[in-house]
N, C-alpha and C positions, 0 to 999 in steps of 0.2 A: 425407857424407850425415847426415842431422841423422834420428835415430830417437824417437820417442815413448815420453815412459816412462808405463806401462800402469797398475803396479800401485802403490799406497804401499810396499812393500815394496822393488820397483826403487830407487824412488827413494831408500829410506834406505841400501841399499847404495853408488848413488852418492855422497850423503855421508860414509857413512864413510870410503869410501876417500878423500875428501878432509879428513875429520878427521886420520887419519892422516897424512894427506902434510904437513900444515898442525901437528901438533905435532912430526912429524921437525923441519922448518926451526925451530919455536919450541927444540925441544932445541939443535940445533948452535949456534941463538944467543945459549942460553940468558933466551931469554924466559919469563917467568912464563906462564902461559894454562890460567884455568880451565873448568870445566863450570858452564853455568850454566840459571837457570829450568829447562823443561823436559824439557832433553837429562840433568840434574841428577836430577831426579825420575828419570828412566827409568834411569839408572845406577845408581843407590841402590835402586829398587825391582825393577829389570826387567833390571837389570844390561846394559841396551842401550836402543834405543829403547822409547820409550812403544810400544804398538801402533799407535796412530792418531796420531803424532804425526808432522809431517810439515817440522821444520824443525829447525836445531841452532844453540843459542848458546853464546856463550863470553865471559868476563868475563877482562880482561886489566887490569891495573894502570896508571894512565895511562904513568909512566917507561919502561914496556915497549912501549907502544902508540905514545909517540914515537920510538920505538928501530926498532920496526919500519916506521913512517914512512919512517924514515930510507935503512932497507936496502931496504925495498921498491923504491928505485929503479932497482933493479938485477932484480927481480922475486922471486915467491916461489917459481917452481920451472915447469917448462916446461908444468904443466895448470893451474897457480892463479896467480890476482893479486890485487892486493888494490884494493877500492874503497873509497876516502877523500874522504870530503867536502870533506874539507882541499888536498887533491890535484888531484881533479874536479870542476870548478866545475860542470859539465853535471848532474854529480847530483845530485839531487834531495832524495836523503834524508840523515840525520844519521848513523845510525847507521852506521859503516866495517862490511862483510861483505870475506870474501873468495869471491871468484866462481872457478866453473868455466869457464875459458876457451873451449873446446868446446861449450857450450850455448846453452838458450836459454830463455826463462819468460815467460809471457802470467800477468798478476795480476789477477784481478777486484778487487782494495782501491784500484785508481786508478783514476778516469775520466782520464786520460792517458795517451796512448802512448810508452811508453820501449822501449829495446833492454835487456830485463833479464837476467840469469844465473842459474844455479843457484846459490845461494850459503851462506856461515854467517853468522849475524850476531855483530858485537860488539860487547858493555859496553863501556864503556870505565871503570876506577873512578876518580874523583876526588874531590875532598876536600871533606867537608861543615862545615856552620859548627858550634861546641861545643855553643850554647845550641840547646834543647829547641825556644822560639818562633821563633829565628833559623828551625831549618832547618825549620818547619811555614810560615815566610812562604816560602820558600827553592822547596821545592817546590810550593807555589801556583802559583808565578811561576811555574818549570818548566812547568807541568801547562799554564797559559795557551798560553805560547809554543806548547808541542808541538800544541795544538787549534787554534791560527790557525795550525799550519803545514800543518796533516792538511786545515784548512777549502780550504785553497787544489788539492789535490789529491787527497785521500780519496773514495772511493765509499762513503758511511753508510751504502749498503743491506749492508756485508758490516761493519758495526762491532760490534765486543764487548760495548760495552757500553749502556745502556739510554739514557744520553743522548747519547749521540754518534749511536745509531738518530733521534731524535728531534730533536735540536737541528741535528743535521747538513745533512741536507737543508734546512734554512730560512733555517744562514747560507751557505753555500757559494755562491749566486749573487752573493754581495758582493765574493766573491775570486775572481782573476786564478791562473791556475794560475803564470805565470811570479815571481808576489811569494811562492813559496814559499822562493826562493832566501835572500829577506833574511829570513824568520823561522828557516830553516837557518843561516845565520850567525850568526843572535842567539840558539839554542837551543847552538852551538860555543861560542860567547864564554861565555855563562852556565855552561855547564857546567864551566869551569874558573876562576870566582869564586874557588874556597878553591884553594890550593896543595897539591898531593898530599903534597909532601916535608913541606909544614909541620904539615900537619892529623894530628889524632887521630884522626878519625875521619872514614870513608871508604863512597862508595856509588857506583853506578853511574848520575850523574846526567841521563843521556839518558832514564832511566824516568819514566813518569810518578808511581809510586807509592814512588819512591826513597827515601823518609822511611822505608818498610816494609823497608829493605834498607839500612838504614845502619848499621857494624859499627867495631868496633876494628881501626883499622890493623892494629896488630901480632898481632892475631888472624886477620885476611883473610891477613893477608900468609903463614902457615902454610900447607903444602904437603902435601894431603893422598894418597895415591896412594888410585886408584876403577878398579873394571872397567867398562869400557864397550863390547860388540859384542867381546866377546874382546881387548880393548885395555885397557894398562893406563896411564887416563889421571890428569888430576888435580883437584879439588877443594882449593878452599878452605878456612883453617882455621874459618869461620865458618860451612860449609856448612849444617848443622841447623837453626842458628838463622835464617838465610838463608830455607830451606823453610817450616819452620816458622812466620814471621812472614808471609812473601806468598804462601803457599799451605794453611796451617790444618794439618789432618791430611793430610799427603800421601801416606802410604802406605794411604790410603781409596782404593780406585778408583770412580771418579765413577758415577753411575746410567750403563746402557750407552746411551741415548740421548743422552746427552753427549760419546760416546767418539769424537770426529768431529775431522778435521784441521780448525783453526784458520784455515789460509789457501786463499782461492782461487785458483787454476791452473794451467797444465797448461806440463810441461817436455817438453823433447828436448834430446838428447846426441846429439853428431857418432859417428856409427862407422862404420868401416871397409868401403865396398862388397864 
């Protein structure tokens, strides 16, 4: 029986308990997997979740993210699996989460109906170009691709940002919800342009603002231990600089009229009659 969850607060306990279940398997397989954006902020400052924050990400190294590719075949453990772009042609979006298999999510950010899950999402890091103008052309492109892909399936009325409210609704009638799939292949392909193993320097380039989040390999790659929800997980060795560049002062808590989950709507978890 599939039960409603009520409160934000529910809902971040079911997360956790799949952060945890999800860095068990990354330990045993020794995959790298960090805290990242927002769930990042709230570790460092709140030493858990934000209060209002209502989703959890994770930044993984690409070599690790093909790694777990790999093994995923065999799944990630009897409550989670992992949804891959690469995997699931049916899916829609780029970025790989791993889902609650037990659930279920109604999203107001689509005007399309999908069978969605509770999920986390993940970075994936890949390698950026050296030069300064390279990687400013670099994520341009990026930035295009991800809006022709949002145009084909995005609801504007719930967008972040000022022109995507604005431009969004105008071009969307031009796009085919089904031709999201090819600018999802061309936002995979791009994203791994530079070779992870080759490059110096590295970002998570499924963002749209990835320029602001582009670091030294051999600094990323540092392993930091962080508390999160009485768990002791991990950060990156760039984390600060990380925050610090895509989020300004982030141990400022925003005016409380700001304090408001991010995404719209509403889950249920299977429990036991």
């Amino acid at each position: 029986m599939l039960k409603k969850i009520e409160t934000l607060r529910e809902l971040q306990i079911v997360q956790t308990d799949m952060l945890r279940e999800f860095y068990s398997f990354c330990s045993e397989n020794k995959l790298r997997c960090f805290l990242w954006g927002g769930t990042l902020i709230g570790a460092v400052r709140h030493q858990g979740f934000i209060p209002w924050d209502d989703d959890v990400d994770l930044c993984i190294p690409r070599p690790d993210y093909d790694e777990l590719l790999r093994l995923s075949n065999e799944g990630i453990s009897d409550n989670l699996a992992l949804l891959a772009p690469e995997k699931d042609k049916k899916y829609r979006g780029y970025i790989p989460r791993i889902v609650l298999k037990k659930s279920k999510l109604v999203s107001g950010q689509y005007r399309v109906d999908d069978e969605l899950q509770i999920g986390i999402s993940i970075f994936v890091m890949d390698g950026a170009p050296d030069n300064s103008f390279s990687r400013w052309f670099y994520y341009k492109k990026m930035y295009l691709l991800r809006a022709l892909h949002a145009c084909c399936i995005a609801d504007f009325r719930h967008a972040s940002s000022r022109i995507g409210k604005l431009a969004g609704p105008v071009l969307t009638p031009f796009f085919n919800p089904d031709q999201c799939y090819k600018y999802r292949d061309r936002v995979l392909r791009y994203a791994k342009k530079y070779s992870y193993a080759d490059s110096v320097w590295v970002s998570p380039n499924a963002d749209t603002d990835g320029i602001k989040e582009v670091a030294e390999k051999e600094l990323y790659e540092q392993v930091i231990p962080i508390q999160f929800e009485n768990m002791t997980l991990f950060a990156s060795g760039n984390y600060e600089s990380h925050l610090k560049s895509y989020y300004g002062d982030y141990m400022m808590l925003p005016p409380e009229d700001k304090r408001l989950p991010k995404h719209d709507f509403s889950a249920w978890v299977e429990v036991d009659e």
